[in-house]
C-alpha positions as MATLAB code, in Angstrom:
seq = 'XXXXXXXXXXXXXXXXXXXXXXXXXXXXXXXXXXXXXXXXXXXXXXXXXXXXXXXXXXXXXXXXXXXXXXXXXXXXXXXXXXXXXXXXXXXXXXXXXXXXXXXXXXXXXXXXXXXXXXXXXXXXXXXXXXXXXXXXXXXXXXXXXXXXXXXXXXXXXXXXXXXXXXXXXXXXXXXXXXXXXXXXXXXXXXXXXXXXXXXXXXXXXXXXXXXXXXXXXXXXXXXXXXXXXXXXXXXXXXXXXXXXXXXXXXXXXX';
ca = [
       0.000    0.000    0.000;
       3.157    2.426    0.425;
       2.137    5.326   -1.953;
      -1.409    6.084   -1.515;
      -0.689    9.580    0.158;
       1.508   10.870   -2.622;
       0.796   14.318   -3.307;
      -1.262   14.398   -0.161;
      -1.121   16.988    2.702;
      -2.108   15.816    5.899;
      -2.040   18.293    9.215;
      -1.467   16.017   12.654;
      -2.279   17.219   16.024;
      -0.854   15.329   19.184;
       2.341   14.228   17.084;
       4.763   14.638   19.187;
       3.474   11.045   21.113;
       1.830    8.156   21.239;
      -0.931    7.331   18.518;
      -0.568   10.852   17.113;
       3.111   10.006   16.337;
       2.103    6.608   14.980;
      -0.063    8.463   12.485;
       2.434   10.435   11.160;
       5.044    8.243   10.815;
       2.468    6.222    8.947;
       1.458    9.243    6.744;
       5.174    9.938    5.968;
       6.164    6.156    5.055;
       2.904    6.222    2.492;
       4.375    9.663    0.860;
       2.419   12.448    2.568;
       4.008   15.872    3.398;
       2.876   16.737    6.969;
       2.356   19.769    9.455;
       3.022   18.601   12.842;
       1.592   20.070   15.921;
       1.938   19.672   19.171;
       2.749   21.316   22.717;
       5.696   19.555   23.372;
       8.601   20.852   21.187;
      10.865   17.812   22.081;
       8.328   15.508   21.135;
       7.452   16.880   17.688;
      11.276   16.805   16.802;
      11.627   13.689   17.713;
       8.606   12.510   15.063;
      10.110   15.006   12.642;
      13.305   13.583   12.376;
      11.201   10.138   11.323;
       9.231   12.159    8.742;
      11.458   13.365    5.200;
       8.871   16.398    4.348;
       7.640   17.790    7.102;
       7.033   21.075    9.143;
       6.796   20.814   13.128;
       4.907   24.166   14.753;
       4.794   23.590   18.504;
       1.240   25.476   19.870;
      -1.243   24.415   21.800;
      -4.472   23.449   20.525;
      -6.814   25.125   22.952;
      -5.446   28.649   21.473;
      -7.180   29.324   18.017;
      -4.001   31.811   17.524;
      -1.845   29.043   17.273;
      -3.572   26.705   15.276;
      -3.961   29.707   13.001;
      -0.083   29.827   12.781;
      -0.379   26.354   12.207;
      -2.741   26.556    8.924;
      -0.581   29.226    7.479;
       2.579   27.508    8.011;
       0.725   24.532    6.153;
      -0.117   26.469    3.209;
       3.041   28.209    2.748;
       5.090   24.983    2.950;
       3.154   22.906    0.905;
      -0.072   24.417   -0.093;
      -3.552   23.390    1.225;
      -4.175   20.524    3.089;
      -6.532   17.991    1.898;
      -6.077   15.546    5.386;
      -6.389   16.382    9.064;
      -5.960   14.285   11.776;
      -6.915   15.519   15.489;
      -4.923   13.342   17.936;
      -4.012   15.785   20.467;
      -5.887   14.992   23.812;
      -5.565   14.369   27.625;
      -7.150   11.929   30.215;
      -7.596   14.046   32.999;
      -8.254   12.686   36.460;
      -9.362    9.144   37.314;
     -11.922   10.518   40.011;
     -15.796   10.801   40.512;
     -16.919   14.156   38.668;
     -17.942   15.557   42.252;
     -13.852   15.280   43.444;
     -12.733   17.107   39.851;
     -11.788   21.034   40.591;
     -13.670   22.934   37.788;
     -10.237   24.018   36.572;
      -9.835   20.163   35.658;
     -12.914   19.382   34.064;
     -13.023   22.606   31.818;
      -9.181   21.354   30.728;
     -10.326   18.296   29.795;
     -13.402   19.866   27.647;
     -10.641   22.364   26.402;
      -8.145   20.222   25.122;
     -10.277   17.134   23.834;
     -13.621   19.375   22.778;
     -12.574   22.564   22.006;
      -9.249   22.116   20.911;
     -10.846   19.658   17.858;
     -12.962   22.270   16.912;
     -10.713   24.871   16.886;
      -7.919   22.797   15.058;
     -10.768   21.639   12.338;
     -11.804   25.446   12.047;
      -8.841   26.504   11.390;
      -8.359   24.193    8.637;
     -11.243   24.059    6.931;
     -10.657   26.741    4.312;
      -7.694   24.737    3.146;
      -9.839   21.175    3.058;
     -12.332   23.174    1.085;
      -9.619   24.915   -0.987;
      -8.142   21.043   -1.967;
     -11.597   19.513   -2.312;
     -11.851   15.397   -1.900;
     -10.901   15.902    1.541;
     -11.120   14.014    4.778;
     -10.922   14.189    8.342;
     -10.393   11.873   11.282;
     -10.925   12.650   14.949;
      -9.725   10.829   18.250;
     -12.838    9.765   20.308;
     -12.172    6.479   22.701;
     -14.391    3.870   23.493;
     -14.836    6.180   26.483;
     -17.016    8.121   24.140;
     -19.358    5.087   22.946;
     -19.743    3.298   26.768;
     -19.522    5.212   30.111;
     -15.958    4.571   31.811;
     -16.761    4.366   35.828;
     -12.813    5.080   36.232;
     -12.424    8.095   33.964;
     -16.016    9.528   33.628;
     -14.745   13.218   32.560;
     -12.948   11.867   30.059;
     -15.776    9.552   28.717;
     -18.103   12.861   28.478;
     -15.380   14.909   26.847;
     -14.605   11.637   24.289;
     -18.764   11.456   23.848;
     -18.698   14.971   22.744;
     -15.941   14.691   20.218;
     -18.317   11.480   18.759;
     -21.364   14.229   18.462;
     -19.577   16.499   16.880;
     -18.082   14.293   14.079;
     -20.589   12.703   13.394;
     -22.192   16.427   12.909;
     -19.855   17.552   11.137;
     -20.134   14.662    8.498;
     -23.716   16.074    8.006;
     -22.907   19.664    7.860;
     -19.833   18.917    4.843;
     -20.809   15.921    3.303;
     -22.049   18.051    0.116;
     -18.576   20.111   -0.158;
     -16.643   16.548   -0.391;
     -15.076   16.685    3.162;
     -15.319   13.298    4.969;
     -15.440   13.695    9.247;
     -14.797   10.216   10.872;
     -13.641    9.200   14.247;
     -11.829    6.660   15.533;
     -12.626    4.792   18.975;
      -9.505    3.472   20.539;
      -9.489    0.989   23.221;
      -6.585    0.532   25.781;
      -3.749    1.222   23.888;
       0.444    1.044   24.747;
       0.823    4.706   24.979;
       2.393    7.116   27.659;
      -1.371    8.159   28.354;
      -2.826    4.048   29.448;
       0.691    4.053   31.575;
      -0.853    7.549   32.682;
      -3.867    5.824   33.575;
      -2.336    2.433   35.801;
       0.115    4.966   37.654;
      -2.748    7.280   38.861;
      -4.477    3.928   40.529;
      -2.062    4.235   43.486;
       0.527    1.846   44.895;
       1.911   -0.835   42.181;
      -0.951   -3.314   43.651;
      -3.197   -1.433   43.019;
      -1.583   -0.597   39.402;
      -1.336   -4.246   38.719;
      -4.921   -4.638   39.478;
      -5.657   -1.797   37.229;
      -3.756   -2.927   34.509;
      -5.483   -6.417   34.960;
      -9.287   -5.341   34.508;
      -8.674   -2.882   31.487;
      -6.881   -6.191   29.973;
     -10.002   -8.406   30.910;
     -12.670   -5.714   29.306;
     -10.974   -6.782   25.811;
     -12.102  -10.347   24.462;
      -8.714  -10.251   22.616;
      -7.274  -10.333   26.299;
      -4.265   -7.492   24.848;
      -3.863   -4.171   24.439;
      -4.268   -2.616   21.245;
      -0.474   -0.729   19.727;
      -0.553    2.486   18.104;
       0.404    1.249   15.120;
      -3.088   -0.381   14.722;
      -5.026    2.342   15.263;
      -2.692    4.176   12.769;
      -3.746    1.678    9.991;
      -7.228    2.395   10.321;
      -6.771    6.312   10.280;
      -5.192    6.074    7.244;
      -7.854    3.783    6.107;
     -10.066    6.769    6.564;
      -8.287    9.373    5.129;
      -7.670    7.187    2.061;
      -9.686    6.656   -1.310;
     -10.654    3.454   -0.005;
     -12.884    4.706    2.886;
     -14.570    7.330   -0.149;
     -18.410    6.438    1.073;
     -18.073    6.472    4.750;
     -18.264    9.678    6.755;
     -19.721   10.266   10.392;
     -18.593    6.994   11.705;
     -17.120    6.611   15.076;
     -15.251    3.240   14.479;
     -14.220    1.050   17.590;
     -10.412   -0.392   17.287;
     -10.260   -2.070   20.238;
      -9.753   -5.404   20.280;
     -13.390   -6.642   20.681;
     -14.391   -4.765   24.065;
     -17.947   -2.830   22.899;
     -18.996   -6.144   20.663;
];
């Protein structure tokens, strides 16, 4: 399959890490030139490096000025871009939503919520500008089925479903495609996020144990995998489906 993003542009959020990096190392290999973004300048340099044509802007996504910086960096480097993937998120705390402080909650609605919207309208003018375009969004199986361990995070992830699968409706008829994909546990820095906030290594272990058991495939999913199916989306072969919020994880909402 190497080739199918030749002549492609693709902007990712969330590259310098995790699945975001996966994406965009995946984008690169299959000839796409990229905009990376992400807060943490190390991070993106350290995906850039991977990546032969590509620009890294460090910003954060919850600041429309810097996404803005972002686009036009984009479009000077390579002209408009005709891909977009939104990776960049947090997990927030694993608490009850009556122990979250406001300021946490409205973080995790900024980054996850707001900062998707912002980063998509920021770049729409250049999806409309290339035509046959498509975006992807990061949701979580969070966002499908209530989480009783991270239940901010589940509402924030439920949002991002709503609004993709809105925003499939609103620019179907201009030729943009809006899909999102539904990770379950995957081997990032954010799941080890997720066993270290449980407490004392028992109580890791036992953490680690139960998100294993929810998935019939009794693994964890690898950002690679959920790479493969973003590109899946974003590529000619996914042409008819928009406003899907597609599971990848391993079995665990079947």
């Amino acid at each position: 399959m190497a080739g199918r993003f030749e002549g492609r542009v693709a902007m990712v959020t969330g590259a310098g890490s995790g699945i975001g990096r996966a994406t965009a190392l995946a984008l690169a290999r299959e000839g796409a030139r990229l905009l990376l973004f992400d807060r943490s300048a190390v991070g993106l340099a350290g995906t850039a490096t991977q990546c032969p044509h590509a620009e890294a802007v460090t910003g954060d996504v919850t600041k429309a000025e810097d996404l803005e910086a972002a686009a036009a960096a984009c479009a000077a480097r390579f002209g408009p871009a005709d891909l977009l993937v939104t990776a960049a998120g947090i997990l927030g705390p694993a608490l009850p939503p009556e122990l979250l402080e406001e300021a946490e909650w409205n973080q995790l609605f900024d980054v996850n919520v707001k900062g998707t919207w912002l980063t998509i309208r920021a770049m729409l003018p250049q999806l409309r500008e290339a035509g046959r375009s498509a975006i992807v969004t990061f949701a979580s199986t969070a966002g499908l089925a209530g989480s009783a361990t991270l239940p901010a995070y589940s509402a924030s992830k439920g949002a991002v479903v709503m609004l993709t699968r809105s925003l499939a409706l609103v620019h179907a008829a201009e030729g943009i495609r809006v899909n999102a994909v539904c990770p379950g546990s995957i081997e990032t820095p954010m799941l080890e996020a997720t066993f270290a906030s449980a407490g004392d290594e028992l109580a890791q272990a036992a953490r680690q144990a139960a998100f294993r058991a929810r998935h019939p495939m009794q693994r964890f999913g690898q950002a690679d995998e959920v790479a493969e199916t973003v590109l899946f989306l974003l590529s000619d072969a996914a042409a008819f489906i928009t406003g899907v919020a597609l599971p990848v994880d391993g079995g665990r909402l079947a």
